[in-house]
N, C-alpha and C positions, 0 to 999 in steps of 0.2 A: 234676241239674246244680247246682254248687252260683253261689254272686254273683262268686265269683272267675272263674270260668271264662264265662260270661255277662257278665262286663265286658269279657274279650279280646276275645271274638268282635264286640263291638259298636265295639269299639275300630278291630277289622282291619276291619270295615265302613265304618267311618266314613273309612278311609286308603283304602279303594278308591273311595268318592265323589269323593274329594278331586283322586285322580291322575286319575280320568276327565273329570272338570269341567275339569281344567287342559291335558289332550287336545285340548278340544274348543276352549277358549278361545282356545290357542296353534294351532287351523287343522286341527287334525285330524278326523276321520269326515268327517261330514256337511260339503260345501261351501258354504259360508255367504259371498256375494261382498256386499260393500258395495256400494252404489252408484257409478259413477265420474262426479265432474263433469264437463261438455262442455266443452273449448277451444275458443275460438274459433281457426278458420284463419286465420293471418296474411294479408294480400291481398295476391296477387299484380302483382308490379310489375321490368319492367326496369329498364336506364341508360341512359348514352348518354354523350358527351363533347365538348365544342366540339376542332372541329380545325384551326379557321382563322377568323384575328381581321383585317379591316382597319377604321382608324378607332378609335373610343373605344366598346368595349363592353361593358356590365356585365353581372353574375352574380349573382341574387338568390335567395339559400336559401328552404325554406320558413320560415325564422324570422325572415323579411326585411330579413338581415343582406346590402346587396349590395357587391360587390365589383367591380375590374374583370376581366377574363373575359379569359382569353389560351389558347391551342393548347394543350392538355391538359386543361382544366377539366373536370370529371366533372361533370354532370347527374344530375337525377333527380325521380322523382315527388313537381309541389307547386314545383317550380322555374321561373325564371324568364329570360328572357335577355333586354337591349335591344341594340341598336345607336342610341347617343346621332349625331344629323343625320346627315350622311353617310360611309356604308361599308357593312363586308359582314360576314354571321359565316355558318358551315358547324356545322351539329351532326351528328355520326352517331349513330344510336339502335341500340342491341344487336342490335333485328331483323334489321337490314341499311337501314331506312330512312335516309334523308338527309334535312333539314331545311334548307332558305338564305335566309338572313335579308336583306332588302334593306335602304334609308336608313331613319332615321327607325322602329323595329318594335320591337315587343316583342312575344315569345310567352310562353306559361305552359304547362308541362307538364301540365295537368288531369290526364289518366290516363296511366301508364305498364302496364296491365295489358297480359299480350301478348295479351289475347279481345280486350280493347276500349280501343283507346286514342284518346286525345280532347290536341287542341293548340287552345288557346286564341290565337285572333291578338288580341289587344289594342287596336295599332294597328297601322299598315304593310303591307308586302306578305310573304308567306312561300312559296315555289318546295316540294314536297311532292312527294320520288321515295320512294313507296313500295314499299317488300320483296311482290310478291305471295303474300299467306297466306289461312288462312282463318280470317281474324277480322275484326271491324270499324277502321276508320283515320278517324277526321275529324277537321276543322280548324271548328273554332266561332266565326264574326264577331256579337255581339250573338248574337241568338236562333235564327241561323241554321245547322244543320248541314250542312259541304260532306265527306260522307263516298266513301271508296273504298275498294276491296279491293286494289286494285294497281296504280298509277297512276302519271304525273307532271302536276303542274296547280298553277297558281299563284292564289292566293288573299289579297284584300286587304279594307282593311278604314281608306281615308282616305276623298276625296274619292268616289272609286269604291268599293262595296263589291261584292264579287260574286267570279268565278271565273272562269279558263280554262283549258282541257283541252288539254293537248297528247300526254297516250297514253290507249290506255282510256276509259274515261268514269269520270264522278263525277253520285252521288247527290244533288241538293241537298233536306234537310227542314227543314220551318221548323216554328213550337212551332205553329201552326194543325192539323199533322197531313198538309198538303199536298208533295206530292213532285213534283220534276221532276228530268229525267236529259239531263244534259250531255256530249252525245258529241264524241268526240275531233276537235279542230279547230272546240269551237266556245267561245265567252265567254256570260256570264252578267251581265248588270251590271242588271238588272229585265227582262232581254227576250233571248231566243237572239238572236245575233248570229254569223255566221262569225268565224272571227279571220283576219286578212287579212296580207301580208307587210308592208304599213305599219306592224298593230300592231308587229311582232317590228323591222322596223328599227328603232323611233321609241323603245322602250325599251329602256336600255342594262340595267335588271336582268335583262330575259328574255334579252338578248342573252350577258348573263355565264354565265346557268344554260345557254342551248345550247351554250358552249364548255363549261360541267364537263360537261354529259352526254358529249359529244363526244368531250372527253379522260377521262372515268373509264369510261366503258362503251361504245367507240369500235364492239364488235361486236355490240349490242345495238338491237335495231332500234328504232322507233315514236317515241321521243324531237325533236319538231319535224321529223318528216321529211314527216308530211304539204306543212308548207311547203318544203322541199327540192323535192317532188315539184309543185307548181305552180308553182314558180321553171322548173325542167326542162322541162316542156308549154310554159308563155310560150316561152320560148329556141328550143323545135322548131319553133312557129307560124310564129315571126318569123325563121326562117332558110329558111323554105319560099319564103319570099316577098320577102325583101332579103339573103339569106346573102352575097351579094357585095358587099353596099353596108356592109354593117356592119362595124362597126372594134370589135375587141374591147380591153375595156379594159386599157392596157397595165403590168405590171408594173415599179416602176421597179427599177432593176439597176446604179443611177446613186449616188452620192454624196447623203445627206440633210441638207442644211446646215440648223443647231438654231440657235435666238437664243434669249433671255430680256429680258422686260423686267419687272419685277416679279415679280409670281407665276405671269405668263403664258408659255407659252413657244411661239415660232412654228417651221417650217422649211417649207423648199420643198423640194418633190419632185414626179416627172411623173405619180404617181398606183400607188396599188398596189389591187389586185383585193380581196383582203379588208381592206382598211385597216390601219390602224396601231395600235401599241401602245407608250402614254408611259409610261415606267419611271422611278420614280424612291425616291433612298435616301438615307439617311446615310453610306451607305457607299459607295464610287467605283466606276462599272461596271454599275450596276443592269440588270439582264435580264429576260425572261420564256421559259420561266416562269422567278420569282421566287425568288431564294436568301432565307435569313431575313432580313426586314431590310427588304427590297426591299416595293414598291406599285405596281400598273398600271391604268391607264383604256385601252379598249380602244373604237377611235372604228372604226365599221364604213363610214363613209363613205369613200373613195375619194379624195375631194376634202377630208378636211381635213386643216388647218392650222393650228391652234390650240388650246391647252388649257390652262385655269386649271388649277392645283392648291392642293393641299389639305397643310397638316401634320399628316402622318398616327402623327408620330412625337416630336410636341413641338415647340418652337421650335427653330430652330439653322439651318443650311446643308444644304441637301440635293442630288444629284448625280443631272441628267436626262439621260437619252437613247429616243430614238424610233423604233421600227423599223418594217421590213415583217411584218405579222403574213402566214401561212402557212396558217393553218389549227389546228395545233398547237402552234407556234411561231414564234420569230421568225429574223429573218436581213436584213442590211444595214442596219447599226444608224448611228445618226448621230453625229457629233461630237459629246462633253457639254459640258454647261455647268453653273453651279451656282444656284441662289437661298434667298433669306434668309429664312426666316421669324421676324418678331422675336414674343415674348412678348405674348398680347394679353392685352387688359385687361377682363375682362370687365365687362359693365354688369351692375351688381344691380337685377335686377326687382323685390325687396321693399327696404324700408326697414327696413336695421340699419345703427347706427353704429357699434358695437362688440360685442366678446365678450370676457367676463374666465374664465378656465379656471384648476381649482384643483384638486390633489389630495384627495383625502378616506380616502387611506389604502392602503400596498399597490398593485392594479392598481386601483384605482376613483377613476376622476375626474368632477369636476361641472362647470357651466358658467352664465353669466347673461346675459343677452343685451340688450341697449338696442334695443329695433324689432323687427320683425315678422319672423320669416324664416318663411314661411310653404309653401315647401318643403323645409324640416327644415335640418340639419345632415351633415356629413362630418365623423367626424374622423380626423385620417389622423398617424400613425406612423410614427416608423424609428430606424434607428442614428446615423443623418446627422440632423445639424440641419436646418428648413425643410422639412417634410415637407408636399407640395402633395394636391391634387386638381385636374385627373388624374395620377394616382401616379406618381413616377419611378422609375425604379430602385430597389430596395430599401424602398421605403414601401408602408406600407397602410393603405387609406381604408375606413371602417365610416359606412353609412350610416342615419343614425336621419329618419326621413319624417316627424316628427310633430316641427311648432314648440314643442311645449309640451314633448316633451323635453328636460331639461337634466343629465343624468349615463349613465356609461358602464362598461363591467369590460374590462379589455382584457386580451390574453392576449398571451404571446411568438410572436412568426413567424418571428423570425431568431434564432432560441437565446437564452440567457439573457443578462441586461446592462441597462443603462441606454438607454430610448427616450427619443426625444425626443419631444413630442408638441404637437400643435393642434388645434383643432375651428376650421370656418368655416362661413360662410351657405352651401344648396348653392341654385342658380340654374339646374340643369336643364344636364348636361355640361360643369357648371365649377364653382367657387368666388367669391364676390365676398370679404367681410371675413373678415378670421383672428382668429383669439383670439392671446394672449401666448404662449409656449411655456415647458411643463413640462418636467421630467425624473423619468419613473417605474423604478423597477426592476422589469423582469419576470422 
């Protein structure tokens, strides 16, 4: 064999190496799997959504940007919701749960997983119709867990801290590790207690949540009916032994004459079985239930006749009428009349005398403050000059909690153009001092 023929053959060797290596490289024969790194699973979490505002209620993201909170608001895990002094908010959660916020509360979405969700009460009272599932549900006061699988029960967390059960029972665990179980028809406040028809007359927020049960799941049983059912026993007793002497209390079917004298408003009438219900609006004709717009206090007394109100809607003229509540609704409404609420003026609990506000370029503006606002700033926005806190019409208020705050990046909310803008002191569901006002383009 001669060198020449000896170098082909080592040649055509050396090109079959070449393509097999490049086989195996590019995935071929032998399976050769790299390793796969683990992902972590996202965590599981529903929503929910506010579906009814009465009063001044805010909406705080988790990047504790809050806003105020109106019927459509979308929730979610890490969120937050107040009702500022007196009114009402309704949240419904994806499960099917209901959420109902009394005066004065704030909750916190803790957990929105659907195994196990967790609702921080803050402060206030919070009403809890839970979706019967099989996962865990509790409401957290301090260090306390008031959990349920399927329940309705109302849980606070001011003066009183504790629970009452009106379906089902609830679990109470505390972080000692200690458990007690709270059966339906009784309260919790450091000691079992029955809950008695006193409690239910004497509070008007439990009184509201047995009208939503009432009216949202009218064929659904257990919801407050334990006390229905002792009302019913009373009434047999006492008909066994004076049924002819007793005078049932009489419906009136008469004329409801309405007066105002400030913010109060009276009427006379000869008394109606479920009480009455004060409507009132901006707009002329106020009913219940409630068209948009409209507000009602629902007085379960029989005998009364009188009711402050509230401007649930701003300063301006608002338009009352009062009826016979029904059960469901109303019928034999009164004559209206109107009252004024003027503009109030809020008192500042810290000391600032001023605020100077300046752009710093684009959407980013800064601020300096003369005195302490030691519950942070609002600053609020819009197309209209004078842009308040609580927002009107077309404005928006961003709130920064930290006094040492002094600059913002704002973003358009009503399409592009020229805002007008302010920062003021916030004083806790108001404003006291305003800054100057800018014009930024967003």
């Amino acid at each position: 064999m001669n060198k020449s023929t000896i170098g082909i053959g080592f040649g055509v060797l050396l090109l079959i190496l070449v393509i097999v290596g490049g086989f195996f490289l590019l995935g071929g024969g032998e399976d050769i799997t790299e390793p796969v790194e683990e992902v972590e699973t996202e965590e599981l979490s529903i929503g929910g959504g506010v579906v009814f505002v009465e009063g001044v209620v805010e909406y705080r993201g988790a990047d504790g940007v809050s806003v105020s909170a109106e019927s459509g608001t979308s929730v979610a895990q890490g969120d937050s919701v107040e009702v500022l002094g007196e009114g009402r908010a309704i949240i419904n959660l994806d499960d099917g749960s209901v959420l109902r916020l009394g005066d004065d509360t704030v909750i916190t979405l803790a957990s929105l997983d659907p195994n196990h969700m967790a609702i921080s009460l803050d402060k206030g009272e919070v009403y809890s119709r839970v979706e019967a599932a099989d996962r865990v549900y509790e409401v957290t006061v301090d260090d306390t867990r008031y959990q349920a699988m399927g329940t309705a029960y109302l849980t606070k967390n001011h003066d009183e801290k504790g629970c009452e059960v009106y379906e089902s029972s609830v679990t109470v665990k505390a972080d000692d590790e200690s458990e007690l179980t709270i059966a339906q028809g009784e309260k919790y406040y450091g000691e079992l207690e029955e809950i008695t028809k006193e409690d239910l007359s004497e509070d008007s927020f439990t009184q509201w949540n047995k009208e939503k049960d009432y009216e949202e799941y009218p064929t659904k049983l257990g919801h407050f009916e334990f006390l229905d059912n002792v009302e019913e026993e009373e009434v047999e007793e006492k008909e066994v032994v004076v049924k002819k002497e007793t005078t049932p209390v009489v419906v009136n079917t008469g004329a409801i004459s309405l007066s105002a004298n400030g913010t109060t408003v009276y009427w006379n009438a000869t008394g109606s079985s479920k009480g009455y219900k004060v409507t009132w609006s901006k707009n002329s004709g106020p009913t219940y239930p409630t068209r948009s717009g409209d507000s009602y206090k629902y007085l379960s007394d029989p005998d009364a006749s009188s009711k402050t109100l509230t401007a649930f809607d701003g300063a301006g003229t608002y338009y009352v009428r009062v009826c016979e509540y029904t059960g469901g609704g109303c019928e034999n409404y009164s004559n209206q009349v109107t009252i004024v609420f003027e503009e109030e003026k809020k008192t500042e609990e810290v000391s600032v005398n001023s605020i100077s506000l300046w752009s710093t370029g684009g959407e980013n503006i800064a601020w300096s403050v003369d005195g302490d606002a030691s519950k942070g700033f609002k600053v609020t926005y819009s197309k209209n000059s004078g842009a308040t806190y609580p927002a009107r019409s077309g404005d928006k208020a961003v709130y920064y909690s930290s006094p040492s705050d002094a600059s913002a990046s704002l973003s358009a909310f009503d399409g592009e153009g020229t805002y007008k803008v302010r920062v003021c002191a916030y004083i806790g569901g108001g404003c006291s001092v305003y800054s100057n006002e800018i014009s930024v383009e967003l």
